[in-house]
C-alpha positions in Angstrom: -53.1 -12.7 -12.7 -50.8 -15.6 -12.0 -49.4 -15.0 -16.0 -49.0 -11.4 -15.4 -46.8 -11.9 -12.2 -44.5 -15.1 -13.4 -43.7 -12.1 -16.7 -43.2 -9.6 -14.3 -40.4 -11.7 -12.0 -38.9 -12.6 -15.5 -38.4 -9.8 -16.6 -37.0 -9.1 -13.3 -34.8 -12.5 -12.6 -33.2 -11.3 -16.4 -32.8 -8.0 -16.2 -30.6 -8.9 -13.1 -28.8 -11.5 -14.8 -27.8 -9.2 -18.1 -26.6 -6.3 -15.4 -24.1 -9.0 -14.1 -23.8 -10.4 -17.1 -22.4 -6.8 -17.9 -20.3 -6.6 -15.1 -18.5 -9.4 -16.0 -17.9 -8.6 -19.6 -16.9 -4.8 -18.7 -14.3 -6.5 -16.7 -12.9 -8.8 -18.9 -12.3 -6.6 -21.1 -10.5 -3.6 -19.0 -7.5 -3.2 -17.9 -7.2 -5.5 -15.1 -9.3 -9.4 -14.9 -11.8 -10.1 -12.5 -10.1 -14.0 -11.4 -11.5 -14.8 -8.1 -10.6 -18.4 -8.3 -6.4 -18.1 -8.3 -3.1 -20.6 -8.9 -1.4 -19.8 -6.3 -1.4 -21.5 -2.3 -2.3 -18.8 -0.2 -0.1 -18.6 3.0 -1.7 -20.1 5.8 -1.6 -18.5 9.1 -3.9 -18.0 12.4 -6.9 -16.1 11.1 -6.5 -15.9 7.2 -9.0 -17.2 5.0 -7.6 -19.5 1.9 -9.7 -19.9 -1.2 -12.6 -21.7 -1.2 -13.0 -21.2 3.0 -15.6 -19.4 4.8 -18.3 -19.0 1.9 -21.0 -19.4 4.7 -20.0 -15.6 6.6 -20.7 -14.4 3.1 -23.9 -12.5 2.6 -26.3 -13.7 0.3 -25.6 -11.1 -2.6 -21.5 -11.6 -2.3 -22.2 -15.5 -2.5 -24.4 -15.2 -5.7 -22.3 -12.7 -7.2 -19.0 -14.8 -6.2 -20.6 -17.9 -7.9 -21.6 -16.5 -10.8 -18.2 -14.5 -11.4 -16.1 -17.0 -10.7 -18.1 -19.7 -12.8 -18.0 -17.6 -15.4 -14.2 -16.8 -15.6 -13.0 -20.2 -14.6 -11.1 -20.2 -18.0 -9.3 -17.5 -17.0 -8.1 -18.7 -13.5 -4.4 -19.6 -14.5 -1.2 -18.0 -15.3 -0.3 -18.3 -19.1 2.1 -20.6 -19.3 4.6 -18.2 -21.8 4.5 -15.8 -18.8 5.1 -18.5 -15.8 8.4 -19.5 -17.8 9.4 -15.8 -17.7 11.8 -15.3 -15.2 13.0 -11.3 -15.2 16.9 -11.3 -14.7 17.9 -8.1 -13.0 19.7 -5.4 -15.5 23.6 -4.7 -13.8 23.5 -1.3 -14.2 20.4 0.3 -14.4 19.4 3.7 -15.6 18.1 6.4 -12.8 16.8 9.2 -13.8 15.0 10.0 -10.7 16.9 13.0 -8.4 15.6 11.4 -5.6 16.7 7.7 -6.5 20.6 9.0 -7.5 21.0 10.6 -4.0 19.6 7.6 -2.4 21.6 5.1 -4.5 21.0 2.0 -5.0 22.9 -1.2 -3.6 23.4 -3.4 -7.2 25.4 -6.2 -5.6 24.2 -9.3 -5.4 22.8 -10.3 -1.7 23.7 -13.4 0.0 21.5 -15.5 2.0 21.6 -14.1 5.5 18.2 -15.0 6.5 18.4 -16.8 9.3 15.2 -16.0 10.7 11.8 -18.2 10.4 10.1 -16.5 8.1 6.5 -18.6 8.9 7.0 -17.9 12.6 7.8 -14.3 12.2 4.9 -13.8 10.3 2.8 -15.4 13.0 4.1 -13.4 15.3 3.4 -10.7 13.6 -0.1 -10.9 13.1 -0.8 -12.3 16.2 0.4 -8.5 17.7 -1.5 -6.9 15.3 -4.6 -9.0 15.8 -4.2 -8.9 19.9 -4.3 -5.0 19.9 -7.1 -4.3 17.0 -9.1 -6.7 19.5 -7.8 -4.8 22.8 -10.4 -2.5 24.1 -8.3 -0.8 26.5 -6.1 0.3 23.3 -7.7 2.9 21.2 -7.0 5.4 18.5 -9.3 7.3 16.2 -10.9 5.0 13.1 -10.3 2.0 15.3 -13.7 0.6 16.0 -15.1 1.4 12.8 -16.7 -1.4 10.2 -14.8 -2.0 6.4 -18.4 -0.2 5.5 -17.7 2.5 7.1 -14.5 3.4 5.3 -15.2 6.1 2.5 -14.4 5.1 -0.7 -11.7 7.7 -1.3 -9.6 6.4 1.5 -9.4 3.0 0.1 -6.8 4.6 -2.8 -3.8 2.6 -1.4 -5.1 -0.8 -2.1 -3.9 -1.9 -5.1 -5.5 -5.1 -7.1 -4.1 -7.6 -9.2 -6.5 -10.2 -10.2 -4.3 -11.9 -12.6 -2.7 -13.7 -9.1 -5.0 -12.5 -6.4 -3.1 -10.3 -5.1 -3.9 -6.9 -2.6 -1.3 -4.6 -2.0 -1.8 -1.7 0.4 1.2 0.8 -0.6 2.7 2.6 2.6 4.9 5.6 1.2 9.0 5.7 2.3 8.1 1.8 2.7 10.0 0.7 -0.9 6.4 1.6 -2.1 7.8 2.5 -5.5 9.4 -0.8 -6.0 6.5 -2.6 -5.0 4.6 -1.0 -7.3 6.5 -1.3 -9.7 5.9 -5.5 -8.5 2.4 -5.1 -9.3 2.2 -3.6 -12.5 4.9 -6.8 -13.9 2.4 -9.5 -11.9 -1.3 -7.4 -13.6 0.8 -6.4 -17.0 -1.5 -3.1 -16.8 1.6 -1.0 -17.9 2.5 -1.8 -21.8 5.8 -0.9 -23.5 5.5 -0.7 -26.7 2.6 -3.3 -27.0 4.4 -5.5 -24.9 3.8 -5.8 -20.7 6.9 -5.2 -18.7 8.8 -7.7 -17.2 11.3 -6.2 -15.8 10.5 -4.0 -12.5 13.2 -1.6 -13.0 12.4 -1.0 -16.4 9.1 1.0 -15.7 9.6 4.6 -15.5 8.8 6.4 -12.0 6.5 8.5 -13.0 4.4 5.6 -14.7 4.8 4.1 -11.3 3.1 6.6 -9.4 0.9 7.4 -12.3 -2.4 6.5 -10.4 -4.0 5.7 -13.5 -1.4 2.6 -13.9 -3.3 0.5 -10.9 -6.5 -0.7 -10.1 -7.6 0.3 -6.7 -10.2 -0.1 -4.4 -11.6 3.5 -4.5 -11.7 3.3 -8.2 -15.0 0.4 -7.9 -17.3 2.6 -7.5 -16.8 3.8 -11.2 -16.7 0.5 -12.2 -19.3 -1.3 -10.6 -21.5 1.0 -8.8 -23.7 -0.5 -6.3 -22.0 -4.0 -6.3 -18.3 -2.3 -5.4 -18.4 -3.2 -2.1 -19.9 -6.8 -2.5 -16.5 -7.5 -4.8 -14.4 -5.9 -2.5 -15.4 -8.0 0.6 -15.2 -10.7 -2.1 -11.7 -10.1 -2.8 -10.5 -9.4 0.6 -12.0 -13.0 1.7 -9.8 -14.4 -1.8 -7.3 -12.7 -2.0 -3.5 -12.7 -0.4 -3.5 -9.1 1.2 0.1 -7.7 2.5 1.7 -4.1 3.4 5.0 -3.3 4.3 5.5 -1.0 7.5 8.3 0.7 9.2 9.7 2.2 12.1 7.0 5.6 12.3 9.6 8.1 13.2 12.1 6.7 10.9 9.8 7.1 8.3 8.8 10.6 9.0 12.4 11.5 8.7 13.0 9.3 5.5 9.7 11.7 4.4 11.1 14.9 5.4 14.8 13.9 3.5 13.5 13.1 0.5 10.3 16.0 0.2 11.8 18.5 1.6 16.1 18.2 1.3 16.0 17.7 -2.1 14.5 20.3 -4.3 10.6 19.3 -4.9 8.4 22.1 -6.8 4.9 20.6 -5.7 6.2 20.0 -2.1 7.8 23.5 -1.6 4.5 25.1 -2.9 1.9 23.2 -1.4 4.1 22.6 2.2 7.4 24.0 2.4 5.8 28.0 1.7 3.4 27.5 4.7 5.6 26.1 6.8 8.1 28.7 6.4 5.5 31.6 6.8 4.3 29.8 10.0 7.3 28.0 12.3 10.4 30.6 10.6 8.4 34.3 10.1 9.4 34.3 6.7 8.0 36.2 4.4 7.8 37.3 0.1 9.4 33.7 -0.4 10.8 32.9 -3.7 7.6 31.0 -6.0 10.8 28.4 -7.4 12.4 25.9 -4.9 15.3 26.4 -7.3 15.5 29.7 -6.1 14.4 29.3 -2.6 17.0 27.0 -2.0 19.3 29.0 -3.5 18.8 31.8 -1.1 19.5 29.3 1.9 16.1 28.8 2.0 14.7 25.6 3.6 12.0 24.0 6.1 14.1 22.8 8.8 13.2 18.9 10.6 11.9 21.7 13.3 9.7 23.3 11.3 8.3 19.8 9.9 7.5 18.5 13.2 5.5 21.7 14.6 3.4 21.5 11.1 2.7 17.9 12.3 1.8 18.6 15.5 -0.5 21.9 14.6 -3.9 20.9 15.4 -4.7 23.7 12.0 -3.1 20.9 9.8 -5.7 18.5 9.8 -8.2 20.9 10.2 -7.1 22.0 6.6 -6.8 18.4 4.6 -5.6 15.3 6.1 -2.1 14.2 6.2 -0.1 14.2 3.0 0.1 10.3 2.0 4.1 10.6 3.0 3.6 10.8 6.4 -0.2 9.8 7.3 0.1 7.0 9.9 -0.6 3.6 8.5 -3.6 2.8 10.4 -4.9 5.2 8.3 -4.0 4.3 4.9 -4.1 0.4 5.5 -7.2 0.0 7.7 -5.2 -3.1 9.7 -7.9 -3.4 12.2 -10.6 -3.7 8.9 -8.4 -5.8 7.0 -6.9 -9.1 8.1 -3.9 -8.8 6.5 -1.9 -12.3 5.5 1.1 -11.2 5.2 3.4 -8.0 7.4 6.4 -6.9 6.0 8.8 -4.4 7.5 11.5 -2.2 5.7 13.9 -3.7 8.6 13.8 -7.0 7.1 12.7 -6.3 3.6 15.0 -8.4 1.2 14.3 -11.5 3.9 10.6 -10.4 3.7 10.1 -9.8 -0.1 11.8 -13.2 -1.3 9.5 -15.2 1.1 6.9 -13.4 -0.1 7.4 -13.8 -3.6 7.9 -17.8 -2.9 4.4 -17.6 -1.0 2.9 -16.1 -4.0 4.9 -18.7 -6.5 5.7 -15.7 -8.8 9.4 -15.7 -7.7 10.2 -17.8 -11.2 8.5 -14.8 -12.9 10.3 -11.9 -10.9 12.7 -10.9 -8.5 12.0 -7.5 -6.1 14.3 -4.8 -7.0 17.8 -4.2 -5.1 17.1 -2.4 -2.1 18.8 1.2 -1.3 22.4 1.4 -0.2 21.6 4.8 2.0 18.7 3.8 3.7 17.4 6.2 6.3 19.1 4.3 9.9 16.9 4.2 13.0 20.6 5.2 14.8 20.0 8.1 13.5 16.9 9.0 15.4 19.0 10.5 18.2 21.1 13.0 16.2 17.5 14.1 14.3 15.6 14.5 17.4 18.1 15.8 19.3 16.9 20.1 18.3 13.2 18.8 19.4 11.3 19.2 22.5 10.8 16.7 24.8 7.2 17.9 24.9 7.0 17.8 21.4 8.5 14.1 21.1 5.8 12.9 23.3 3.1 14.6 21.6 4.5 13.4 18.2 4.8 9.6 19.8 1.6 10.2 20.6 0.4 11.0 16.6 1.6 7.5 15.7 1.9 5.4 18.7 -0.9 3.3 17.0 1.5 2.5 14.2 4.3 1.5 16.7 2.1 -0.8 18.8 -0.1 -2.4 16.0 3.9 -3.7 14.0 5.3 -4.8 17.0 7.7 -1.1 17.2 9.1 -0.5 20.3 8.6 2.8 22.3 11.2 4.7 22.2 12.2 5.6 25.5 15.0 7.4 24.9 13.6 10.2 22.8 11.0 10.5 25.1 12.1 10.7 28.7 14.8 13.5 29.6 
């Protein structure tokens, strides 16, 4: 009897051992490495966890799987030294083929130091606001009080993974999301050209960038390692630097509406700009081309973008489009303790620091920022055609990104 039961928790205890064993060789051999012990210092601030901390708040499963993982891919924990000698030098005069990007522009001149802010202390201070609100009870919004556990799968798509540096990027749309991306697939290499891994952020094509295919993400786990996806990804979120870049919500939401629905976009007129018109203008037997619609002097004015926003039918029919969904809910910032907050405001101060808390600024530099970036002085001329009611009711959509990033109300679009 005794025989019969030590065979049958053998077969067991290995069993168990070959599935992780699989695990781990699935994914070393995929498109992005499983390093959980990584070469980099993380940046220390109130709060975030560096490597090797807080192993006892780990369940018993992440420990064992942690243990085992990382003692099996210890070899793998550095960067190759050919790559850390890399360092990308920016091209003078890049090609754009984007629409989007030749409105824009780009600034190509080289910026001098102007940072004269403290970096460490701003990101303290940073954190500590977004930290003090998750925590206040008195300040709610919907998703807040919920557990990392109890976020579906398919709304952790914005988290981006690099395990090569331990590295976990939640990408915000109209927040330099492209070029950041574009960031991540140079530090994973999971985009080749021609055999060869980029090394050059501005190099990769845009619609590689946004290919969702190029990056690993959070929701794509599941696929990979069924039951154990979320034991890794608490795993990784303990490990790993996490950062996002925010901005100013009603900037944004204008920097959305400029670039989706000002410029001619085929997927954005049919799937948004048709309703829209049919709803807020009475239009009717629209063109099926935004070539043609626009045209015919056909367009979705900013009016017309804020009553879709503010129809309670929109939600009811999918949630917000990506571009302007509120952060809270793309990010999870009350789920995830994020280490490091960047804003669009500051973002060549905040990208170079980053990069040096990282140590991959000798491997790359973050693209040139735009020349014509949307202005929060122009708020007042965009706003000016809305209601006051419909100002307060839109502050209201995202007053939880506002207060969570350290925004200020603005009081002057919302008071007569």
């Amino acid at each position: 009897m005794t025989k019969a039961r030590l065979l049958r928790l053998s077969v067991v205890l290995v069993s168990i051992f070959m599935i992780l064993l699989i695990i781990v060789y699935w994914d070393n051999v995929g498109t992005a490495h499983f390093y959980l012990h990584t070469s980099f210092s993380r940046p220390r601030s109130p709060g975030a966890i560096t490597a090797g901390e807080d192993w006892e708040a780990l369940p018993d499963v992440d420990e064992f799987l942690a243990k085992l993982l990382s003692s099996s891919l210890k070899q793998n924990s550095s960067i190759p030294r050919k790559t850390e000698q890399l360092l990308v030098q920016g091209s003078n005069k890049p090609v754009v083929s984007n629409l989007e990007e030749n409105v824009r522009g780009y600034d190509w001149s080289t910026h001098k130091d102007r940072n004269s802010l403290d970096q460490e202390k701003l990101q303290v201070e940073r954190q500590r606001t977004l930290r003090e609100f998750c925590a206040n009870s008195s300040f709610t919004f919907p998703t807040k009080e919920r557990s990392f556990d109890d976020i579906p799968n398919y709304e952790l798509n914005h988290l981006i993974v690099d395990d090569r540096h331990g590295v976990i990027y939640c990408y915000v749309p109209k927040v330099a999301c492209t070029n950041w991306k574009r960031v991540m697939i140079v530090l994973s290499e999971s985009l080749l050209d021609q055999g060869v891994p980029y090394r050059n952020p501005l190099d990769i094509p845009r619609e590689h960038v946004h290919n969702t295919s190029t990056h690993l993400t959070f929701n794509k786990f599941w696929r990979r390692y069924g039951k154990f996806s979320r034991h890794l990804m608490k795993i990784k979120l303990k490990k790993y630097t996490k950062f996002l870049f925010v901005r100013d919500p009603f900037v944004r939401l204008i920097s959305a509406f400029r670039s989706k629905f000002e410029l001619e976009n085929e997927d954005f007129y049919r799937r948004f700009a048709i309703p829209m018109l049919k709803l807020y203008s009475n239009h009717t037997n629209l063109p099926t081309s935004v070539s043609e619609a626009f045209g015919a002097g056909l367009k979705v004015s900013f009016s017309d973008f804020i009553q879709y926003l503010l129809d309670p039918r929109t939600e009811k029919m999918a949630p917000f489009n990506e571009h302007w969904r509120q952060v809270y809910r793309l990010c999870h910032p009350c789920q995830i303790d994020y280490d490091f907050i960047g804003k669009l405001e500051t973002l060549d101060e905040d990208a170079a620091y980053l990069l040096q808390l990282l140590k991959v600024d000798r491997l790359l530099r973050f693209p040139p920022s735009y020349r014509n970036r949307t202005a929060s002085s122009w708020e007042d001329n965009w706003f000016a055609k809305i209601p006051l009611a419909w100002r307060q009711q839109l502050y209201k959509l995202y007053e939880a990104d506002f207060v969570l990033f350290g925004y200020p109300k603005p009081e002057n679009l919302l008071k007569d």
